[in-house]
C-alpha positions in Angstrom: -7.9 17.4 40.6 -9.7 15.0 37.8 -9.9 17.8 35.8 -6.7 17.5 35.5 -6.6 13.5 34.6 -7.5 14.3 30.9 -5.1 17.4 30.4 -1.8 15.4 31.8 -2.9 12.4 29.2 -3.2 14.7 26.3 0.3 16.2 27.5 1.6 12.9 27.6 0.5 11.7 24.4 1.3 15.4 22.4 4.9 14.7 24.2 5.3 10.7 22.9 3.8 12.1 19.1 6.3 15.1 19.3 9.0 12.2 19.7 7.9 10.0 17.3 7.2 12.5 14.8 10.7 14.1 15.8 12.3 11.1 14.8 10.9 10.2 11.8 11.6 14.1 10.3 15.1 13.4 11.4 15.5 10.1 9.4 14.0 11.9 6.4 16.9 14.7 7.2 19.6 11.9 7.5 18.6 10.1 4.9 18.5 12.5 2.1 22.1 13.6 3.3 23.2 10.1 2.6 20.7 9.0 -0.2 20.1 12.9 -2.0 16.9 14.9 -1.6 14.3 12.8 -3.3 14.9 10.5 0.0 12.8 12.8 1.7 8.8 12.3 2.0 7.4 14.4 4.4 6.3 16.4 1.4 4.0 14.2 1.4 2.6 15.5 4.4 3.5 19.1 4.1 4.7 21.6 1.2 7.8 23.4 1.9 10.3 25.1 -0.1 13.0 22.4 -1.5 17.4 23.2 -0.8 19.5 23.6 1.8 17.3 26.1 3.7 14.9 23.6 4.0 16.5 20.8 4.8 18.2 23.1 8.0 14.8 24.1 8.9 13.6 20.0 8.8 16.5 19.4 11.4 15.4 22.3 13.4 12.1 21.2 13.6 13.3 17.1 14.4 15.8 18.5 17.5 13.0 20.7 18.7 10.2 18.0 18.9 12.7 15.7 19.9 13.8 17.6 22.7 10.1 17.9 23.5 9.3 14.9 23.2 12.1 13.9 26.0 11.0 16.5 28.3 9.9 20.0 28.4 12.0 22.5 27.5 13.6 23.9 30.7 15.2 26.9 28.7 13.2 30.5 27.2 14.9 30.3 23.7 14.5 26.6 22.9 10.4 26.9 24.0 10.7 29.9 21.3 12.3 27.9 18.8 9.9 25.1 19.1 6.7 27.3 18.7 8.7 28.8 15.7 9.1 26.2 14.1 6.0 24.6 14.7 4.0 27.5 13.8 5.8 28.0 10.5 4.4 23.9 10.0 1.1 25.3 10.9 1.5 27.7 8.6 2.6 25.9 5.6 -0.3 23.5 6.4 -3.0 26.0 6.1 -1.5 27.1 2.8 -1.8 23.4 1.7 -5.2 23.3 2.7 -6.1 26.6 1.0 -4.4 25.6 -2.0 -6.1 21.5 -1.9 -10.0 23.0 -1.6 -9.1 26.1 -4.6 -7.8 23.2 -6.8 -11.2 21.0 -5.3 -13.4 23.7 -5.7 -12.0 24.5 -9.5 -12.4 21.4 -10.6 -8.8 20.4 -11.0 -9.1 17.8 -8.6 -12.2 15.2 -7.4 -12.4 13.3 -4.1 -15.0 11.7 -2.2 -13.9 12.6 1.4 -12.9 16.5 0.8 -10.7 15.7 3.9 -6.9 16.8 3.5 -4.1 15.8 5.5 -2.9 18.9 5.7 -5.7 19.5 8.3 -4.0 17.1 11.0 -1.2 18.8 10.3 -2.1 21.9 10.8 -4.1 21.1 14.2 -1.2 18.9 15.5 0.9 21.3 15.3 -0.8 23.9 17.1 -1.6 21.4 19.4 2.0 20.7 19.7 3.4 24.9 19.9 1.0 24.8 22.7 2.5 22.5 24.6 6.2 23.4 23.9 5.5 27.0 24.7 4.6 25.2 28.5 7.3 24.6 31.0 6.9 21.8 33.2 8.9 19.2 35.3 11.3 17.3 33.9 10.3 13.8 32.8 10.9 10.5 34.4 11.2 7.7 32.3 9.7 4.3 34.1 9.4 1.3 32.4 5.7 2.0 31.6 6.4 5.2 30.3 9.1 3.7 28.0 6.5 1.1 26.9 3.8 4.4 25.6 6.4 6.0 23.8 7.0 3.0 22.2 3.4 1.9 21.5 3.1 6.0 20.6 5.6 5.4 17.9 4.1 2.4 16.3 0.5 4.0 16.3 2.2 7.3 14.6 4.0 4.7 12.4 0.8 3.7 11.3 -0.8 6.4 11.0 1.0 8.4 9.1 0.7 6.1 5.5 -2.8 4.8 6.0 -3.1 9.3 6.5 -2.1 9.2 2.6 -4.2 6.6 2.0 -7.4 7.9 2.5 -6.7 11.2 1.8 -4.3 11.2 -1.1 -5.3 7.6 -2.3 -9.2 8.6 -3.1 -7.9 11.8 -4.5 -8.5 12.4 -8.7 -5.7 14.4 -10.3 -6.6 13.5 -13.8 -5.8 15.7 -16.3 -3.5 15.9 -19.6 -0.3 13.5 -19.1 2.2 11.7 -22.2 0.2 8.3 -21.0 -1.2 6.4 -18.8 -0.2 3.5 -16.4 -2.3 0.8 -15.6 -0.9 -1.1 -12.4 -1.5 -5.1 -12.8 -3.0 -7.4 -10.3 -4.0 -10.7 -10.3 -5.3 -12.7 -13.2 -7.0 -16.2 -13.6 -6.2 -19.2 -15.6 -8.1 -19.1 -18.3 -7.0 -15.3 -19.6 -10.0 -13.4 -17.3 -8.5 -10.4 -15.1 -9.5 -10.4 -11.1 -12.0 -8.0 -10.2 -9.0 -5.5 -8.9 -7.5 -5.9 -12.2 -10.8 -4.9 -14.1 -11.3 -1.5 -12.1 -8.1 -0.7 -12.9 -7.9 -1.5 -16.5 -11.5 0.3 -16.9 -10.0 3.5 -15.1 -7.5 3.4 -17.8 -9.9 2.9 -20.6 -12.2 5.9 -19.9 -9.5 8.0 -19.1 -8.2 7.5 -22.3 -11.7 8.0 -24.4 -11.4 11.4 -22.5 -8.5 11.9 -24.2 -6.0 13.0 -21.0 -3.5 10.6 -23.0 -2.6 8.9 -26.3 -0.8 6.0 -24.8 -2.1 3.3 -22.1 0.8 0.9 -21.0 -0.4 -1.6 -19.2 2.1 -3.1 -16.6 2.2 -6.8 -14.8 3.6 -10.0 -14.8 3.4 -13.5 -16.8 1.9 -15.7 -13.5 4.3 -18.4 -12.8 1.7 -20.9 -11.7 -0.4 -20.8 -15.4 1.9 -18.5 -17.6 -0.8 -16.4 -18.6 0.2 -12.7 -18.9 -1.7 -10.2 -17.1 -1.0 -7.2 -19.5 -2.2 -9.6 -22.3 -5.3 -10.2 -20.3 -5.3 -6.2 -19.8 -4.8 -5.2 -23.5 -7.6 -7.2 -24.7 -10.1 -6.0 -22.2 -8.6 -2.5 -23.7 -9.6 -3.2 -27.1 -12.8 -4.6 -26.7 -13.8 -1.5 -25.0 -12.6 0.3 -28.0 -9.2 1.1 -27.5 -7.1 0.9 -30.6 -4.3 -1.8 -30.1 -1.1 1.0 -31.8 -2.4 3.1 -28.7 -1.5 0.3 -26.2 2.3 -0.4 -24.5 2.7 -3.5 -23.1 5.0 -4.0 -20.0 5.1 -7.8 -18.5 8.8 -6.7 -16.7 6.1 -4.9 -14.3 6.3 -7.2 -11.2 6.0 -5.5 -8.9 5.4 -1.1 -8.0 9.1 -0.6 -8.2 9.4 -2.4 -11.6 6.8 -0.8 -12.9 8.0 2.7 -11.9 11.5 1.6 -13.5 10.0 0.4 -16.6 7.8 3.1 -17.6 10.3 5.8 -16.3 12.5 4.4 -19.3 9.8 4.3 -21.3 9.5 8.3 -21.2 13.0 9.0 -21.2 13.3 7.5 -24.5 10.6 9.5 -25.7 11.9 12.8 -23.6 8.4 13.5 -21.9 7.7 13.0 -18.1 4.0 12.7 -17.2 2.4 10.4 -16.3 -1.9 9.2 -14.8 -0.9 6.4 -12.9 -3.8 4.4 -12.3 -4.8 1.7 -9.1 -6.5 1.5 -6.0 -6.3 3.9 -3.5 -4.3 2.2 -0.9 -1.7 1.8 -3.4 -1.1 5.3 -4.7 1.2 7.1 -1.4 3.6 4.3 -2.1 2.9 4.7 -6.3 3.8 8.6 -6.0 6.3 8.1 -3.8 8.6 5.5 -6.1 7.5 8.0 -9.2 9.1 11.4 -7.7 12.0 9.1 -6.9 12.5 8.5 -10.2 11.7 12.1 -11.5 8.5 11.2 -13.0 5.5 13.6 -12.7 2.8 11.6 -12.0 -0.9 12.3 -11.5 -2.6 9.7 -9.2 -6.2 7.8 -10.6 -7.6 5.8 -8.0 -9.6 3.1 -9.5 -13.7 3.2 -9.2 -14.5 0.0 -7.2 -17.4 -1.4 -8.8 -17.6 -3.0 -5.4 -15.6 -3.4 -2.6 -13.2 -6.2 -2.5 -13.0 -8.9 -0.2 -9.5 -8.4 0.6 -9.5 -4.7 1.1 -8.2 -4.8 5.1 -5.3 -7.1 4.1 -4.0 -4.7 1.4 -4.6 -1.7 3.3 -2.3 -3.4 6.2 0.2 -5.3 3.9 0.2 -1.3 1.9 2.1 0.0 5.3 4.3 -2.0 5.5 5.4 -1.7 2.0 5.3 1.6 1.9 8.0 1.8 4.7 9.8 -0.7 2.5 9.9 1.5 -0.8 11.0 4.6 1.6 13.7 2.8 3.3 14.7 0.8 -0.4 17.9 3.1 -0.9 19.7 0.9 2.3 18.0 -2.7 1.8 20.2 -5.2 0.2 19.5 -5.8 -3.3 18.3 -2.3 -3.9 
């Protein structure tokens, strides 16, 4: 009978994930029906063919762990549906993994924690056919259980950006691009960049002495409490590293990620080229990628070498999801 304690707790908790994952596929499914395709971003997660196909197969997938995720599923064909579709995620995922440590191993891409997310995702969803393929009694919902599902949900909600962060975020993709974009950060009074704002500015400079780009455009704003400019102060840390100052675009409409994004996606257009190294820290690139593909720009994520840790670092991790959910969901806030 203990035995047992630790098995009905993991079927618990696979059936509150199942939910909350459930749901947030089906907002994805929802949303791009409303907002168009690029609304989706559990690509980010896992690869699958893009259309209509697709998208049917993402709804499938939200109904079944839904369903699951309520109860067990009482009836042969929907338990055979869920495993489907579950395995066919399991599937996908290995492929992503395969494909993430050929491109790792190749040299085409550098990380310091050879870790993809497409590993969770493959195990969760074995984990998860497993226990769809189970029948079982039907669930009672009591206040308490109510309450895990909903602290399930927030702990997936979590989860799944700070996932992307450090996986994807420490993740090198450099290689060739039409330039390079250096996100700004804070600068001081007299003209000198923060110690964020150097990393990032140096991970721009060295990629362009290797030559992945003839164009750095450095992006930020003028501060409003001393006026000074931060891609002023990022330009002439540029060109005292040796970085001619014809080969440097200066953006001070940069903001914020979104402007940014907006700016240097008109930036290409006019020039009728696409690609992009987008450079900052690694808690910022899942939310840097995903405004990018919104705006159909092919961009390669940089991650900035620390030259030491910043004091900060937990704040912007935390404030990062948050904001990440923000840019998602920026198609239906007010001003957007």
């Amino acid at each position: 009978m203990i035995a047992t304690v630790p098995a009905l707790a993991s079927a618990r908790g696979c059936r509150n994930v199942a939910l909350a994952l459930g749901v947030f596929v089906a907002l994805n499914v929802l949303g791009s029906a409303i907002a168009g395709p690029r609304f989706d971003v559990t690509g980010a997660w896992i690869s699958l063919p893009e259309g209509t196909g697709s998208s049917v197969f993402k709804a499938m997938l939200a109904a079944t762990l839904i369903a699951r995720g309520l109860g067990p599923l009482r009836r042969g064909w929907m338990r055979v549906v869920a495993v489907v579709c579950l395995l066919a995620v399991a599937l996908a995922a290995a492929w992503d993994t395969a494909v993430y440590f050929a491109l790792l191993l190749g040299g085409r891409i550098a990380t310091p924690l050879p870790f993809p997310s497409s590993v969770l995702v493959l195990a969760l969803s074995l984990a998860l056919a497993v226990t769809a393929a189970r029948p079982g009694p039907a669930r009672v919902w009591s206040s308490g259980q109510v309450a895990r599902s909903l602290a399930t949900a927030a702990g997936v909600a979590c989860a799944l950006p700070l996932l992307l962060m450090l996986t994807f975020g420490p993740t090198r993709y450099a290689r060739e691009a039409d330039a390079i974009v250096v996100f700004g950060a804070r600068v001081y009074s007299d003209g000198t960049p923060s110690l964020a704002l150097a990393d990032r500015v140096d991970e721009g400079i060295r990629l362009y002495h290797r030559g992945l780009a003839p164009s750095l455009i450095m992006s930020g704003a003028i501060d409003e409490d001393h006026g000074v400019s931060e891609p002023e102060a990022m330009k002439a840390r540029a060109i005292a590293a040796g970085v001619p100052a014809s080969a440097i675009v200066l953006d001070e409409l940069g903001v914020d990620t979104a402007a940014t994004v907006e700016q240097t996606a008109e930036w290409l257009q006019q020039r009728g080229v696409r690609r992009v190294l987008a450079v900052s820290h690694y808690y910022h690139q899942p939310r840097v990628k995903l405004l990018f593909e919104r705006a159909g720009v092919l961009a390669y994520t940089v991650p900035a070498t620390m030259s030491r840790r910043l004091l900060k670092e937990p704040w912007f991790v935390g404030r990062e999801v948050l904001a990440y959910y923000a840019a998602w969901l920026s198609p239906f806030l007010p001003g957007r």
